[in-house]
Residue, then its C-alpha position, 0 to 999 in steps of 0.5 A: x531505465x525502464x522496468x520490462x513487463x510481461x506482454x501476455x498478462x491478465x491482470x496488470x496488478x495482483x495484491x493479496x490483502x486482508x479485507x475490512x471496514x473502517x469506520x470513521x466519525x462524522x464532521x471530522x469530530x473524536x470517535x468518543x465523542x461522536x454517534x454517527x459512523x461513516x463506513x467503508x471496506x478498507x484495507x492497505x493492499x486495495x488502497x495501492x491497487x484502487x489507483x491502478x483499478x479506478x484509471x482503467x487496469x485490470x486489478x485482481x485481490x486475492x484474499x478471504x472472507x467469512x461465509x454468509x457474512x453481511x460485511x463480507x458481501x458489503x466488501x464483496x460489493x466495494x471491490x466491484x464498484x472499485x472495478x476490481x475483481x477477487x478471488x478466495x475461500x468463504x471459511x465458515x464463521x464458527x460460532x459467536x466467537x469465530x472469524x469475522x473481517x476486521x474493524x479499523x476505527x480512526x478519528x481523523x484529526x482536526x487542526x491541532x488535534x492529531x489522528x487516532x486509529x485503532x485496529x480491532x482485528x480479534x479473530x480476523x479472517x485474513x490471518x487464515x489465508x493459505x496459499x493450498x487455497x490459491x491455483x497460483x500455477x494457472x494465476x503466474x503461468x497461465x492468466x499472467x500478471x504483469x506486477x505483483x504487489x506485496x505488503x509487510x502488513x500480509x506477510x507478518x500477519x500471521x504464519x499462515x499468511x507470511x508462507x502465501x507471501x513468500x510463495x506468490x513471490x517465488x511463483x511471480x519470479x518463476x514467471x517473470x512477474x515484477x514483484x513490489x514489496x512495500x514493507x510496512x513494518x509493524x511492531x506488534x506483528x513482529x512481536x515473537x517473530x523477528x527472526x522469522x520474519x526477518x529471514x521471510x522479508x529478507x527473502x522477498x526483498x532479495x528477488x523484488x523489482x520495487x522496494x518501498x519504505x520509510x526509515x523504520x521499515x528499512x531498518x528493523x525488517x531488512x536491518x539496514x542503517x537508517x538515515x543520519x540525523x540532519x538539520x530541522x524539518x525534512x527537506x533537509x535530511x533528504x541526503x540522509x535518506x539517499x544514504x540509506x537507500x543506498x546501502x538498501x540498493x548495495x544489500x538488494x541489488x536485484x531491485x532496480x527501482x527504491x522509493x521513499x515519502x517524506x512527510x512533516x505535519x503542520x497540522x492535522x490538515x496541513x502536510x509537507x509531502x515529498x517523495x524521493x525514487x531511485x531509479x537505476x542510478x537517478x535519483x528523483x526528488x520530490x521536495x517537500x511541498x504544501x498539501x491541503x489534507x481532509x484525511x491522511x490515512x491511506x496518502x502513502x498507499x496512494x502513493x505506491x498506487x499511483x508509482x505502479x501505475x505510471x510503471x505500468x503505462x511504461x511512462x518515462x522513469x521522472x513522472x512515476x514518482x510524479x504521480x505518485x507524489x500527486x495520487x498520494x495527496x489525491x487521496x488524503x482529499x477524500x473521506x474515504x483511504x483510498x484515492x478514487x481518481x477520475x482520470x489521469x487529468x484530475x491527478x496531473x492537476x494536482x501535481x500542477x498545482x492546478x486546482x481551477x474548477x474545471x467547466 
């Protein structure tokens, strides 16, 4: 089975995102302990889609920055260096205590000392993005977008940005966009809103092609029984997890392909990873298999990433979750959450097992 794509298109893949900067210590030491930073323009949405950007595919951001700002021109800057382009209003800072981009601080972890991130998002622009700001008649119907990719980090946001979300589906369906709907169910943004976000989620997950999530999302966004327990580690509840994902494909029927990670953490630098897709009516399993990981934030971005991306070349349905198994552990190489990828070899490599220099 293959997804059909729009052949008049602009873009290949279109996320809406709220843009930051995380900033991580160096040498891999504790944010308490450390006086030296590295930064970068970060968030979830552009993690998926720099798989996409990097191998060559027309990528475009939709999101909002704070007028006149040094960090907005600094995330402005890394979209164009990650061959994407972007489009979206400059709303004024206001005062000292206005909007600003927000800030994701994490210690990444080392050995037996696990990660610890934490988001300072006090006044963050992208809760204001408002779809009155967007011309999505001529982005759907006259650019055209061959896959919309949407995450339950912009949809529960704020109210503001759950109604943009709703609406970019609605137009994307209207226009044959295929929708992918990675759900990332967060508490504290739920917090207050679960009947509201339950019906918004339920909505977009109804008309998606492609739906992602973990057991957690499956079940406190779209109320689905999760996995029954299964024996130790988790190549063994691999059948759990098929079961769940089929009473998501009986509630969700318009969805034709479903996809989940697994992971089980050693330690901080080694993981079990494995994937499981279900296509149609075939499944695809990735048993667990050993990775080398120098930072794990941003591997299960890396994976949708890299799942899109094989969809969009049209490959055959076994290498999607393939590469994305493979994209995902690419990504947990670099110092930076998202995976920049030098070609397809270097990412079919990994898959391989191929990590022989290459002269």
């Amino acid at each position: 089975m293959s997804l059909q794509l729009k052949k008049d298109f602009a873009y290949s893949l279109i996320v809406p995102t709220s843009m930051g900067v995380r900033i991580t210590p160096a040498s891999g030491q504790p944010v308490h302990s450390s006086d030296t930073f590295h930064m970068q323009a970060t968030s979830a949405e552009t993690n998926v889609a720099s798989i996409s950007s990097y191998l060559g595919l027309p990528v475009k951001v939709l999101t909002t920055f704070v007028k006149d700002s040094p960090i907005a021109q600094f995330i402005k800057s890394n979209l164009l260096s990650r061959h994407m382009t972007y489009e979206g209003p400059e709303v004024p800072q206001g005062n000292p205590w206005g909007y600003r981009h927000q800030f994701n601080i994490a210690d990444s972890g080392f050995g037996t000392r696990g990660p610890r991130v934490m988001n300072d998002r006090a006044g963050e622009v992208g809760r204001t993005l408002n779809v009155k700001d967007f011309d999505l008649e001529r982005i759907f119907g006259k650019e055209g977008v061959q896959i919309l990719h949407l995450s339950g980090l912009i949809g529960a946001l704020s109210p503001e940005t759950s109604e943009f979300c709703l609406q970019l589906a609605r137009f994307a369906k209207k226009y044959g966009t295929r929708i992918s709907f990675d759900l990332n169910y967060r508490a504290s943004f739920w917090k207050g809103r679960q009947a509201e976000l339950r019906k918004m989620f339920t909505e977009i997950a109804s008309i998606a092609d492609i739906l992602i999530g973990n057991e957690e999302d499956f079940q406190l966004c779209l109320g689905i029984e999760g996995p029954e327990a299964g024996g130790k580690g988790i190549g063994t509840e691999i059948e759990g997890f098929k079961g769940m994902i089929g009473r998501v494909k009986k509630a969700f029927p318009n969805a034709s392909v479903f996809a989940t990670t697994l992971r089980q953490v050693i330690s901080s630098n080694e993981h079990l990873w494995g994937a499981i897709m279900l296509e149609g009516d075939n499944w695809h399993v990735i048993e667990p298999r050993k990775i080398g990981v120098l930072d794990r934030i941003g591997g299960g971005d890396a994976f949708v990433g890299g799942l899109l991306y094989a969809i969009l070349k049209g490959w055959e349905p076994a290498k999607w979750p393939q590469f994305g198994w493979a994209t995902g552990a690419l990504a947990t190489t670099f110092l930076t959450d998202y995976a920049q990828p030098a070609d397809e070899e270097m990412v079919w490599s990994i898959w391989n097992g191929n990590a022989r220099v290459r002269r």
